[in-house]
VEXVEXFI-974083 format. One record per atom (N, C-alpha, C): chain; atom name; residue number from 1; x, y, z. Coordinates in Angstrom, 1 decimal. Example, Ala and Ser with C-alpha at 12.3 -4.5 7.8 and 13.67 -1.06 7.14 Angstrom:
{node "A", "N", 1, {13.2, -5.7, 7.8}}
{node "A", "CA", 1, {12.3, -4.5, 7.8}}
{node "A", "C", 1, {13.2, -3.3, 7.8}}
{node "A", "N", 2, {12.8, -2.2, 7.1}}
{node "A", "CA", 2, {13.7, -1.1, 7.1}}
{node "A", "C", 2, {12.9, 0.0, 7.9}}
This chain:
{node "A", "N", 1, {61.9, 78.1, 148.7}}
{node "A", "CA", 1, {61.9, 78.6, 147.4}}
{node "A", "C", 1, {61.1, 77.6, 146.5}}
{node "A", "N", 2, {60.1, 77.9, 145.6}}
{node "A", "CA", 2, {59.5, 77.3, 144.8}}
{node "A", "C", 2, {60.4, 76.7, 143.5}}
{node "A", "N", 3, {59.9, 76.2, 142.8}}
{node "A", "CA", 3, {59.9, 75.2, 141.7}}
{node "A", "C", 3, {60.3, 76.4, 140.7}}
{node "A", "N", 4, {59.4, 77.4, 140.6}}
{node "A", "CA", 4, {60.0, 78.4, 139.6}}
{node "A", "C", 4, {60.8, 79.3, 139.8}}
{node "A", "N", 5, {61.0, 79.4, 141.0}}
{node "A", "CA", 5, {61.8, 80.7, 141.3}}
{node "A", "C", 5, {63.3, 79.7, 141.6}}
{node "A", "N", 6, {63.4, 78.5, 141.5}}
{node "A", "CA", 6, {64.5, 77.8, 141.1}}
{node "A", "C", 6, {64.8, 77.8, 140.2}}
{node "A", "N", 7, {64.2, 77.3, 139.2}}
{node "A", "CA", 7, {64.8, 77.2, 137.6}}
{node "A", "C", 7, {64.9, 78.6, 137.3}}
{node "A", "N", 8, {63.9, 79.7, 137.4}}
{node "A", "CA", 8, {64.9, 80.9, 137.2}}
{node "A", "C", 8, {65.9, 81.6, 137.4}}
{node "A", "N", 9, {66.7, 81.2, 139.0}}
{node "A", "CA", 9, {67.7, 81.4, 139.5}}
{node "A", "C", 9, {68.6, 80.4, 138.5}}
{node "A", "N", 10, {68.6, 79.3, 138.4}}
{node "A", "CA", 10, {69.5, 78.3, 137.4}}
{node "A", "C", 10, {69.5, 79.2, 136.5}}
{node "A", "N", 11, {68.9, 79.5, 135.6}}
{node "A", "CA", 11, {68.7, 79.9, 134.0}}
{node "A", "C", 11, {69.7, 81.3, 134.4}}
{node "A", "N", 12, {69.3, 82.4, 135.5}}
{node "A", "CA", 12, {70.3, 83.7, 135.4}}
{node "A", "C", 12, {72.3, 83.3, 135.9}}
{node "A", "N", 13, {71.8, 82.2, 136.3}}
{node "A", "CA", 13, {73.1, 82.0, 136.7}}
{node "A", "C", 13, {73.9, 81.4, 135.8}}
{node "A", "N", 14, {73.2, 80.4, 134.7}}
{node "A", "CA", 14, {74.0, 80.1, 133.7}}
{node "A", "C", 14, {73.9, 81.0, 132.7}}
{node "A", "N", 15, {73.1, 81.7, 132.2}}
{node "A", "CA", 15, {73.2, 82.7, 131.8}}
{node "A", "C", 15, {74.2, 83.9, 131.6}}
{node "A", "N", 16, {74.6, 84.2, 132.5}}
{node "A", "CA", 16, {75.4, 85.2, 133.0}}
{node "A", "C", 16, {76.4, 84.6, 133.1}}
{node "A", "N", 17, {77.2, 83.3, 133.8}}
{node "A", "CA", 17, {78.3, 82.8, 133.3}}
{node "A", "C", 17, {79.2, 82.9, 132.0}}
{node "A", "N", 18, {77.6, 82.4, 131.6}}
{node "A", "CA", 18, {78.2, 82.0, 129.4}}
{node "A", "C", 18, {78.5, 83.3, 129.1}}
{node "A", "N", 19, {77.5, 84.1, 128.7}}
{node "A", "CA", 19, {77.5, 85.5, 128.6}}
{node "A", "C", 19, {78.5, 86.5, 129.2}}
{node "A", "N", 20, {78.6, 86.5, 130.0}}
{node "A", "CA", 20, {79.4, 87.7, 130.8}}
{node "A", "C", 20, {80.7, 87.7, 131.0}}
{node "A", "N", 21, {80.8, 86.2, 131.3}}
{node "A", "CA", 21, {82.0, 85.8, 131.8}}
{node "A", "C", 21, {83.3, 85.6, 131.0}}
{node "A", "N", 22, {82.6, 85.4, 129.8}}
{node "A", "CA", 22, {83.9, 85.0, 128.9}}
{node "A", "C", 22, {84.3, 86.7, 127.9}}
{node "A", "N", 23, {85.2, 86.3, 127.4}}
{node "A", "CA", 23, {85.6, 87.6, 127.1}}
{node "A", "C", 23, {85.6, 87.4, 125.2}}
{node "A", "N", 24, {84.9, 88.6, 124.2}}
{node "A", "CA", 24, {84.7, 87.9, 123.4}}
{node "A", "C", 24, {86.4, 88.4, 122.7}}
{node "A", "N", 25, {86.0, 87.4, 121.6}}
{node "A", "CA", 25, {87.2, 86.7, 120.9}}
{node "A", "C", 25, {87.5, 87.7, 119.6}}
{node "A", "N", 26, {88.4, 88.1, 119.9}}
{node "A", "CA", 26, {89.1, 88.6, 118.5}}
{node "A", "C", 26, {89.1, 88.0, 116.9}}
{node "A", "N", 27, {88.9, 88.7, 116.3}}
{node "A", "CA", 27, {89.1, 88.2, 115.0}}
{node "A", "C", 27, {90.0, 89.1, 114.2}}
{node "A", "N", 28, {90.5, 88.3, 112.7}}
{node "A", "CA", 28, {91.1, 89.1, 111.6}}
{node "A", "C", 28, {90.0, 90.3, 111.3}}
{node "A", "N", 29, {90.4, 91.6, 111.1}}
{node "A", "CA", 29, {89.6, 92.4, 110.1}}
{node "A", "C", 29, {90.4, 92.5, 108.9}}
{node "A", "N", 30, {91.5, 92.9, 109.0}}
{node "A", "CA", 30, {92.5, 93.4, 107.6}}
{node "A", "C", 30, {93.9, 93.0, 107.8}}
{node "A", "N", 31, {95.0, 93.2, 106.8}}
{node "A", "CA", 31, {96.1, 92.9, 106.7}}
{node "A", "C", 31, {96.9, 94.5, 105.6}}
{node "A", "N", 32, {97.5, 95.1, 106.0}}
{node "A", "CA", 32, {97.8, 96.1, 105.3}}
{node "A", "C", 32, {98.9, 96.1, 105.1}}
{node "A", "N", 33, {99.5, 96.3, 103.6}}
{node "A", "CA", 33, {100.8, 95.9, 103.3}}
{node "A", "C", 33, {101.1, 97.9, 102.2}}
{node "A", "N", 34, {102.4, 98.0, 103.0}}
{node "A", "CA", 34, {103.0, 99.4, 102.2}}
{node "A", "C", 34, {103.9, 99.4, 101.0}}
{node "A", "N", 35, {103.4, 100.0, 100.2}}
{node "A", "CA", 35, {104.1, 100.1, 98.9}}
{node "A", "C", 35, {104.4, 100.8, 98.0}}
{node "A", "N", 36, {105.3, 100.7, 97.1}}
{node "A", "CA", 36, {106.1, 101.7, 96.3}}
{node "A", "C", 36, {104.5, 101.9, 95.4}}
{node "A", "N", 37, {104.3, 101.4, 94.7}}
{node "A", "CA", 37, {103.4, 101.4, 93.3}}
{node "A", "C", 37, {101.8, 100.7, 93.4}}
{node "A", "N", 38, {101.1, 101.3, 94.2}}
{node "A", "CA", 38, {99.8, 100.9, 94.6}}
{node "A", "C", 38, {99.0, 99.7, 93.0}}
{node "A", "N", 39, {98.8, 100.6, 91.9}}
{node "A", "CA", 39, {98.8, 100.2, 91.0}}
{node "A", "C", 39, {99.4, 98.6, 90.8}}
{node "A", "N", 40, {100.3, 98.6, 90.7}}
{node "A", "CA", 40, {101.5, 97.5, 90.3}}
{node "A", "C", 40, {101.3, 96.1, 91.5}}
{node "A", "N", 41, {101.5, 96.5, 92.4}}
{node "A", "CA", 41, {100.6, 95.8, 93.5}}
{node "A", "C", 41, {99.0, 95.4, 93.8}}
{node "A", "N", 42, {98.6, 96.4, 93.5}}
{node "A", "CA", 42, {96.8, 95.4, 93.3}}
{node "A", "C", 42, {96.8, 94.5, 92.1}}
{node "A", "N", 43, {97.5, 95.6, 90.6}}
{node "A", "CA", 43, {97.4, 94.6, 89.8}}
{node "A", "C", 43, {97.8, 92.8, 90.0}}
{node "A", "N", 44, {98.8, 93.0, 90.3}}
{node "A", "CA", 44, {99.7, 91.4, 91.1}}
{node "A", "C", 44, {99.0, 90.9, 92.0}}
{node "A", "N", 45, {98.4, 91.3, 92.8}}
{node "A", "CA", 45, {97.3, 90.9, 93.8}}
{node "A", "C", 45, {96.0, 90.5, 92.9}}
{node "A", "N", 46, {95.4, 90.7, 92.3}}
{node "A", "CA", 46, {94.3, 90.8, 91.6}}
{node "A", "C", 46, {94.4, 89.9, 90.5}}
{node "A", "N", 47, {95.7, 89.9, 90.0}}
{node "A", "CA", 47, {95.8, 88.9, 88.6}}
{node "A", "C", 47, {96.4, 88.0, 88.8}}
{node "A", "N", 48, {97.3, 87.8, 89.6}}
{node "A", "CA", 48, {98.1, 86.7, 90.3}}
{node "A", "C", 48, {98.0, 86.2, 91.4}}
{node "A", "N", 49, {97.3, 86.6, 92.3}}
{node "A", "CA", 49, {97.3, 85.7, 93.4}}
{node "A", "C", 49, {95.6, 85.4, 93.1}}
{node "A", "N", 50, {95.0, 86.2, 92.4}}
{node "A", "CA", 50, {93.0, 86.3, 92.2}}
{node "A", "C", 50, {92.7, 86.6, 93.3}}
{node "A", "N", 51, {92.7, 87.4, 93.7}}
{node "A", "CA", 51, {92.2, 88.6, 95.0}}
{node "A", "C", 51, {91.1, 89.6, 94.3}}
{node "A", "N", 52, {89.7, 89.7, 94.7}}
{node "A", "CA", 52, {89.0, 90.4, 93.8}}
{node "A", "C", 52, {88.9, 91.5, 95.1}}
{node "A", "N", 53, {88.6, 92.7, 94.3}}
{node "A", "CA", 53, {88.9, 93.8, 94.9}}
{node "A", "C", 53, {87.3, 94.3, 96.0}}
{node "A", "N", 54, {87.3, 95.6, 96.4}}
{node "A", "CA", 54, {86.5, 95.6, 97.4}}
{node "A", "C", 54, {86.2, 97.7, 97.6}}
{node "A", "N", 55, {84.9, 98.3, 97.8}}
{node "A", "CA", 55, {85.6, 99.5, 97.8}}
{node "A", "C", 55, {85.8, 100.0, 98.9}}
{node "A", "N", 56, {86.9, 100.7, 98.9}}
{node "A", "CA", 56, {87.9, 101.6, 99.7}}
{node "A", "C", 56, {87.3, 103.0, 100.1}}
{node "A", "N", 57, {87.2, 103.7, 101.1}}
{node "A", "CA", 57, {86.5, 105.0, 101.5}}
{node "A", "C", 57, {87.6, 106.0, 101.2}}
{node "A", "N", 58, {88.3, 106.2, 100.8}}
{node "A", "CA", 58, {89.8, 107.0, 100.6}}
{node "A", "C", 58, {89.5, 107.8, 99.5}}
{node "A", "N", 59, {89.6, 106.8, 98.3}}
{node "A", "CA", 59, {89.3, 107.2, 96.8}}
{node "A", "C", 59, {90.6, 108.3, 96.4}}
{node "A", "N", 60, {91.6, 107.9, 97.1}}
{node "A", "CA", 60, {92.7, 109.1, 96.7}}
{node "A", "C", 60, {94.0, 108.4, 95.6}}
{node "A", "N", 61, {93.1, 107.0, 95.1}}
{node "A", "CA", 61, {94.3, 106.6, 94.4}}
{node "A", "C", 61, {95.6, 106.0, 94.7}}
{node "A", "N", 62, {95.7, 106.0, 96.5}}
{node "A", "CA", 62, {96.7, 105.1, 97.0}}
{node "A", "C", 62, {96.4, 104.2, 97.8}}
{node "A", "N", 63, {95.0, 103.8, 97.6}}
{node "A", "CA", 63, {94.8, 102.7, 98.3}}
{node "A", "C", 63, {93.8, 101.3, 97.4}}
{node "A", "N", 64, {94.2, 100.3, 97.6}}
{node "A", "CA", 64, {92.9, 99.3, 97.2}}
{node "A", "C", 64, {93.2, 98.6, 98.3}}
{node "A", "N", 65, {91.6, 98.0, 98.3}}
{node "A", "CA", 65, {91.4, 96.9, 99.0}}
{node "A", "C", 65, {90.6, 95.6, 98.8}}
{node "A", "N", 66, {91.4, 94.6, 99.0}}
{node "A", "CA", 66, {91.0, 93.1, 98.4}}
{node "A", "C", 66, {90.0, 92.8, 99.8}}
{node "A", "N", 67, {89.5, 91.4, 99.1}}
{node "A", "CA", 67, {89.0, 90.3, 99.9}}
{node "A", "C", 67, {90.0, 89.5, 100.2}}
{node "A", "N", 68, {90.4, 88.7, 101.2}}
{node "A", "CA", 68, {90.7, 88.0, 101.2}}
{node "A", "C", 68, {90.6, 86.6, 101.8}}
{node "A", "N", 69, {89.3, 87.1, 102.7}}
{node "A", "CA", 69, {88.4, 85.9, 103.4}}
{node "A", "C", 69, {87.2, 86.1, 103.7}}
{node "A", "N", 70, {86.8, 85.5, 104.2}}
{node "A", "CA", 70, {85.0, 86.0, 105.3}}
{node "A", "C", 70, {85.1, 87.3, 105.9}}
{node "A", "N", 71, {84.8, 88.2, 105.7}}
{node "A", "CA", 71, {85.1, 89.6, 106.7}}
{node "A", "C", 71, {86.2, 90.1, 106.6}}
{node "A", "N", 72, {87.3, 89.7, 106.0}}
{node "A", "CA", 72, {88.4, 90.5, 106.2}}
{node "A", "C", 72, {89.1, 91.0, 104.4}}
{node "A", "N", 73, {90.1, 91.7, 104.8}}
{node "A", "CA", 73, {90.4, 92.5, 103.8}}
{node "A", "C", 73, {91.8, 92.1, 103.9}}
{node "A", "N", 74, {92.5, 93.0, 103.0}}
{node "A", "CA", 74, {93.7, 93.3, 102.5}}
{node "A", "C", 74, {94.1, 94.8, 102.2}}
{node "A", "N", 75, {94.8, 95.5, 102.7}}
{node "A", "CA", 75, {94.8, 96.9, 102.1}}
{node "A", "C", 75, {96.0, 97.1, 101.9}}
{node "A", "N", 76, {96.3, 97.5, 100.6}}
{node "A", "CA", 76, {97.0, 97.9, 100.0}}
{node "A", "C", 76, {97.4, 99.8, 99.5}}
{node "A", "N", 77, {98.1, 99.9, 100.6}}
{node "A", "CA", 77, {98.5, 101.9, 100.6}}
{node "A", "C", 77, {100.0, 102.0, 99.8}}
{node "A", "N", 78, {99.6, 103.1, 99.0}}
{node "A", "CA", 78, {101.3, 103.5, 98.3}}
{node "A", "C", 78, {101.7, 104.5, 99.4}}
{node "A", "N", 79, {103.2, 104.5, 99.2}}
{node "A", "CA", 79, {103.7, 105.6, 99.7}}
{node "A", "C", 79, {105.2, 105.1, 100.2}}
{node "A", "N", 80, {105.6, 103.8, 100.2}}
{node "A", "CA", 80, {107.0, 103.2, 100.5}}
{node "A", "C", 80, {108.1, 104.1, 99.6}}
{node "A", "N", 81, {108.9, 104.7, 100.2}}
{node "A", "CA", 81, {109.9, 105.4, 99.5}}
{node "A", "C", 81, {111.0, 104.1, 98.2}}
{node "A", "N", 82, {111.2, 103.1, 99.3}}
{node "A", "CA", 82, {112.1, 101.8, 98.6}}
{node "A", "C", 82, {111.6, 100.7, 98.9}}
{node "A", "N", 83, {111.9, 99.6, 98.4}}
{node "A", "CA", 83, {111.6, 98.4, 97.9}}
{node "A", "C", 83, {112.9, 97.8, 99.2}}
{node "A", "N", 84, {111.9, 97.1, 100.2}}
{node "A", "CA", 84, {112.9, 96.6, 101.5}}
{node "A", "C", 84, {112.8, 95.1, 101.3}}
{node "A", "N", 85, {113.8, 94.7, 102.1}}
{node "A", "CA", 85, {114.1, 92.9, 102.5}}
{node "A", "C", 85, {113.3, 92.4, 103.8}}
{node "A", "N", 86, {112.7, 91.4, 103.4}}
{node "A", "CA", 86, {111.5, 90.9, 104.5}}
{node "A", "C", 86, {112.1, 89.1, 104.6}}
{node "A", "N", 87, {112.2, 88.8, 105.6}}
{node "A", "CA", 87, {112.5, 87.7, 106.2}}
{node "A", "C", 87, {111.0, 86.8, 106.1}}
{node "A", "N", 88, {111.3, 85.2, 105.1}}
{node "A", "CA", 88, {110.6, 84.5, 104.4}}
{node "A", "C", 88, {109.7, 84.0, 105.5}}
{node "A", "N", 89, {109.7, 84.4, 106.6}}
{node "A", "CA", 89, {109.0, 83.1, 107.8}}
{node "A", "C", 89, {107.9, 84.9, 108.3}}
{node "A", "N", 90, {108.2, 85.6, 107.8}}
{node "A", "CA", 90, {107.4, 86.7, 107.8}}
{node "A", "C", 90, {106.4, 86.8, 106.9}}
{node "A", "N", 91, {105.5, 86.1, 106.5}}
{node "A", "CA", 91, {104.9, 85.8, 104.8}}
{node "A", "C", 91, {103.0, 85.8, 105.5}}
{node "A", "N", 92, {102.5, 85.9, 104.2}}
{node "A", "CA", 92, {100.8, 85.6, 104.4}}
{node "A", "C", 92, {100.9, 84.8, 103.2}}
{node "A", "N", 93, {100.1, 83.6, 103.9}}
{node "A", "CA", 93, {99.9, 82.7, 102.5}}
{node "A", "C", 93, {98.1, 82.7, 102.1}}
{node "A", "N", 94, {98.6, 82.0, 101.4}}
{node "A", "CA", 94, {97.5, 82.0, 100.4}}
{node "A", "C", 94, {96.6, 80.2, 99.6}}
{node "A", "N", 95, {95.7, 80.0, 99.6}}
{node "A", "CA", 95, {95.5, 78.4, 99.4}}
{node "A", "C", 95, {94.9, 78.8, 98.1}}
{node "A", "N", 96, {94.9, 77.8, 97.4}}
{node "A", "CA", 96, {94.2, 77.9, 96.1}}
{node "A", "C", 96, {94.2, 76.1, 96.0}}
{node "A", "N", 97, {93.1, 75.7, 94.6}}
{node "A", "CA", 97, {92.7, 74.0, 95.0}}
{node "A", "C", 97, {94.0, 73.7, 94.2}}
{node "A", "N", 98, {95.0, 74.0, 93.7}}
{node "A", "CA", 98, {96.0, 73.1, 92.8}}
{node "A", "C", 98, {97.5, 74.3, 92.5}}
{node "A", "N", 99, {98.5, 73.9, 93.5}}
{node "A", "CA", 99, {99.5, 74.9, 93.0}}
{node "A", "C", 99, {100.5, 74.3, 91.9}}
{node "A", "N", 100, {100.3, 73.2, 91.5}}
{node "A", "CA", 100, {100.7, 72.8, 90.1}}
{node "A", "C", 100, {99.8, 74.0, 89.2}}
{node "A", "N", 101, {98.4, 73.9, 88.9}}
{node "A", "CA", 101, {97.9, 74.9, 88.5}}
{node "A", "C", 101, {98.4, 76.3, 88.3}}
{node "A", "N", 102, {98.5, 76.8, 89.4}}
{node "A", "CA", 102, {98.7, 78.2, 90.2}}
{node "A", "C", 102, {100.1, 78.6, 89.2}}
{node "A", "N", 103, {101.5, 77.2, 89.4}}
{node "A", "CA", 103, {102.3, 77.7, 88.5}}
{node "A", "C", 103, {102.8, 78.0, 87.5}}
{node "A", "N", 104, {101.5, 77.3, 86.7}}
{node "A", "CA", 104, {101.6, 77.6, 85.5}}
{node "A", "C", 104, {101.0, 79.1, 84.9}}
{node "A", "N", 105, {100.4, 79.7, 85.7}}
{node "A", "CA", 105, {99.9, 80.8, 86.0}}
{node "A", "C", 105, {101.4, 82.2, 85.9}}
{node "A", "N", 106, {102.4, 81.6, 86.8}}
{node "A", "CA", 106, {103.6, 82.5, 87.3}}
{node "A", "C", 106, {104.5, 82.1, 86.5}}
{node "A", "N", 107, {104.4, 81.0, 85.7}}
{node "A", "CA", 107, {105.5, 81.0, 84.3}}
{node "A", "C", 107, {105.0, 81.5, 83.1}}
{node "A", "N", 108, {103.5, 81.8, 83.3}}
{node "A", "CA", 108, {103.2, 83.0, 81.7}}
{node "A", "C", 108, {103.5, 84.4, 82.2}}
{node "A", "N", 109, {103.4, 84.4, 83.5}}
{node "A", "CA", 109, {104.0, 86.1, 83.3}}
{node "A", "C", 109, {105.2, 85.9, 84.0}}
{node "A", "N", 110, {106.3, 85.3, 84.0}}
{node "A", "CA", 110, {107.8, 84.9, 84.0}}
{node "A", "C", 110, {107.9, 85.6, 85.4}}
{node "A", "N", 111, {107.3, 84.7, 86.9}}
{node "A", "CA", 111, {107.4, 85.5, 87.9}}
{node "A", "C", 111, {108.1, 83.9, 88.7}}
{node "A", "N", 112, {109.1, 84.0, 89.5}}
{node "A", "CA", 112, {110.1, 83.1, 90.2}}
{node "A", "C", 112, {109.2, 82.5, 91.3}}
{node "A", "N", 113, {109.4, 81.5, 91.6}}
{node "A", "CA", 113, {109.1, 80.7, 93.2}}
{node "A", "C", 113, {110.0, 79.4, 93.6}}
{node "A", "N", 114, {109.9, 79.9, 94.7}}
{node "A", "CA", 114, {111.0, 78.4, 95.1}}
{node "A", "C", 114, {110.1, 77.3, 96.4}}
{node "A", "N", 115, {110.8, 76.1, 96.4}}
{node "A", "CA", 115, {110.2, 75.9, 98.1}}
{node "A", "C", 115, {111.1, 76.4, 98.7}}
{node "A", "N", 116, {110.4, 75.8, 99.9}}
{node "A", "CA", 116, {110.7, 76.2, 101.3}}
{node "A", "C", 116, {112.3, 76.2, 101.7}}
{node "A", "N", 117, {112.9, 75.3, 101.1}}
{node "A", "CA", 117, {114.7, 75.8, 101.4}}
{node "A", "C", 117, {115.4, 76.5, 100.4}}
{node "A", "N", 118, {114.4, 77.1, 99.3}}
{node "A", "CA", 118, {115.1, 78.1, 98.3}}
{node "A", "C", 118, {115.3, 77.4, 97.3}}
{node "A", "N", 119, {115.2, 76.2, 96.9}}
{node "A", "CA", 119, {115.2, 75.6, 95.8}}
{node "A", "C", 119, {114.0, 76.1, 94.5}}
{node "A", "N", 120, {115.3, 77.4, 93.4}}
{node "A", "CA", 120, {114.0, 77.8, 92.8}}
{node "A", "C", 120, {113.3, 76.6, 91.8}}
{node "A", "N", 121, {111.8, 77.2, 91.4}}
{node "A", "CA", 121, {111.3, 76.3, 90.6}}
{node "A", "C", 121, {110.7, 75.3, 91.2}}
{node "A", "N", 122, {110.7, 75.0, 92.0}}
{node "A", "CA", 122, {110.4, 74.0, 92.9}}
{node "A", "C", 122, {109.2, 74.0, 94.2}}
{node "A", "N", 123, {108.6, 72.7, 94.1}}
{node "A", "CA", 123, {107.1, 72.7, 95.6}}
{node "A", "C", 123, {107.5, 72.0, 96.4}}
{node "A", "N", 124, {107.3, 72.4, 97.7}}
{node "A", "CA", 124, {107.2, 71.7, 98.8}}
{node "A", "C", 124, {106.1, 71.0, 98.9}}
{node "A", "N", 125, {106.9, 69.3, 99.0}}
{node "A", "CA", 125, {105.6, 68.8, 99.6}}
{node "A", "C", 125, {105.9, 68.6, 101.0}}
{node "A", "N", 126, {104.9, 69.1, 101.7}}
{node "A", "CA", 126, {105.0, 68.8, 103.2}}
{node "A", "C", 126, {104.3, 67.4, 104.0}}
{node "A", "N", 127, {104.8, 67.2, 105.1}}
{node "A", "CA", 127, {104.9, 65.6, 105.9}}
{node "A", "C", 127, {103.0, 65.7, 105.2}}
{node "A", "N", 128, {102.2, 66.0, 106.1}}
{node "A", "CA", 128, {100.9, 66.3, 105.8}}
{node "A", "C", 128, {100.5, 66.5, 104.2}}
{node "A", "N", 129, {101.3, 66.2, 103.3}}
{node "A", "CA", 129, {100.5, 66.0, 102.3}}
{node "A", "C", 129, {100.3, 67.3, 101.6}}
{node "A", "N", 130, {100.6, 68.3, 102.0}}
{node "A", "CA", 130, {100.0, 69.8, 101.4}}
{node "A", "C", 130, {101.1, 70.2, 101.1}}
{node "A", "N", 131, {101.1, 70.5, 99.8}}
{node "A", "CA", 131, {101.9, 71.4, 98.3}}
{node "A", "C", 131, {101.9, 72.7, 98.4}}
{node "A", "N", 132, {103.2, 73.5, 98.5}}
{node "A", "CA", 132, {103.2, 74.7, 98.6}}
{node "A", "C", 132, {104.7, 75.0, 97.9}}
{node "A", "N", 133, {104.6, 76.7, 97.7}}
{node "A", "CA", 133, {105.7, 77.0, 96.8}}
{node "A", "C", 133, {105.6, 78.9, 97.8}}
{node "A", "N", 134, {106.5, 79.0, 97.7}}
{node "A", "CA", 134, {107.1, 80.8, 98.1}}
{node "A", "C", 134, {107.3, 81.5, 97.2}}
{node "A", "N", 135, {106.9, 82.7, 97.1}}
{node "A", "CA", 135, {106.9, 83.9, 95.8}}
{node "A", "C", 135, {106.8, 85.2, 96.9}}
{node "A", "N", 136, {107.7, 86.0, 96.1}}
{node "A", "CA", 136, {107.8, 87.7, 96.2}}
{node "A", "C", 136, {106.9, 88.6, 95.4}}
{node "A", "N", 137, {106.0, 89.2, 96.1}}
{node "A", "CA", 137, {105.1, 90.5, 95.2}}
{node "A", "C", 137, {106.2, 91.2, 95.1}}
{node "A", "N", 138, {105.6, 92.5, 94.4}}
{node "A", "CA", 138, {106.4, 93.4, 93.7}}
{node "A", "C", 138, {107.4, 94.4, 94.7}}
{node "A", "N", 139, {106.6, 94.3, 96.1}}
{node "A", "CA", 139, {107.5, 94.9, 97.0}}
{node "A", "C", 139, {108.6, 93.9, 97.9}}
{node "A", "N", 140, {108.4, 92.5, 97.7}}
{node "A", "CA", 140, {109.4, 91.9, 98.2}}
{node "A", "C", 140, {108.3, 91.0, 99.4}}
{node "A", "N", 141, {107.5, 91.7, 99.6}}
{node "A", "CA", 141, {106.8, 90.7, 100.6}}
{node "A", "C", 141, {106.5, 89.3, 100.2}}
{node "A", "N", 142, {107.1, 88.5, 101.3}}
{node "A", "CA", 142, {106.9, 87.2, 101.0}}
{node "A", "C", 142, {104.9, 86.6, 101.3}}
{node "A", "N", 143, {105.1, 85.0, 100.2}}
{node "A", "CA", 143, {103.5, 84.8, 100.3}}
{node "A", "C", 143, {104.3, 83.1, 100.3}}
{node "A", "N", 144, {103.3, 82.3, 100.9}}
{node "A", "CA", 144, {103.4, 81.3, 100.4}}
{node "A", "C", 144, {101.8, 81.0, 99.8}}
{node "A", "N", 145, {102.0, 80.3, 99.0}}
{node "A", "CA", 145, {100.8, 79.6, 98.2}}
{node "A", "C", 145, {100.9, 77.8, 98.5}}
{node "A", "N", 146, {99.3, 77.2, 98.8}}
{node "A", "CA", 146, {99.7, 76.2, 99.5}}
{node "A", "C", 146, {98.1, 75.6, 98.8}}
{node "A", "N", 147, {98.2, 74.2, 98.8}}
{node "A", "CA", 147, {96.9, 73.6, 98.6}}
{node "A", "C", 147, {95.9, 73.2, 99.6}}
{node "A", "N", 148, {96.1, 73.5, 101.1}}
{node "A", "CA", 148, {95.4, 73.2, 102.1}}
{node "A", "C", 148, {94.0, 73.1, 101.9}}
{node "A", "N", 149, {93.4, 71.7, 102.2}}
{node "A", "CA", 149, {91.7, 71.7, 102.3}}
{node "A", "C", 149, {91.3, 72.5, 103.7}}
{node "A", "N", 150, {92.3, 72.5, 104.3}}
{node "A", "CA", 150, {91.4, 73.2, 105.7}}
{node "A", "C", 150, {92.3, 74.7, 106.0}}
């Protein structure tokens, strides 16, 4: 076998390894959360957490949808009959640069947060240094807001 018909056998073989062999990788697209008052919920999403909106193919008035990262979304559909209880370790957080900031934000429109053992009013600081606090949107879904650089 020649000089080149070696390095081309090398090149299909690793080629085809990297390529073929691995399986590709999943990512976030969206996060869909159901709710009583579609309205009432973007608004709270949009003005309180700063989620800028995004458009929706529906246009039927029960849906928006945010950004909420590189590629992915947030969709928000009405149609929840009642307002349910969601377990706090069930949550999507959220990072912003300063939740000292952030709270002064949720005490002009008189909205509750506690840390992490329920202590209202109150931030967790965690071992690592990063500040975070827990709040309820309008349907009860939990969020944590957190200052993470990464």
């Amino acid at each position: 076998m020649n000089t080149g018909t070696r390095l081309l056998l090398i090149f299909l073989i690793a080629f085809s390894s990297t390529t073929f062999a691995q399986a590709p990788k999943a990512r976030i697209n969206h996060v869909a959360i159901y709710v009583m008052d579609v309205k009432k919920s973007g608004d709270f999403y949009m003005n309180i957490i700063g989620l800028d909106s995004v458009p929706e193919p529906f246009h039927d008035g029960k849906h928006i949808w945010l950004r909420i990262g590189p590629g992915s979304t947030m969709h928000i559909i009405e149609g929840a009959a009642t307002k349910k209880e969601y377990y706090k370790n069930n949550h999507t957080c959220f990072t912003v640069p300063s939740v000292q900031v952030f709270t002064e934000t949720l005490k002009k429109h008189a909205i509750p947060w506690e840390d992490v053992n329920g202590k209202k009013m109150s931030i967790t600081n965690r071992v690592d240094g990063v500040k975070q606090i827990w709040l309820q949107d309008p349907d009860g879904y939990w969020l944590e807001i957190n200052d993470a650089k990464e």
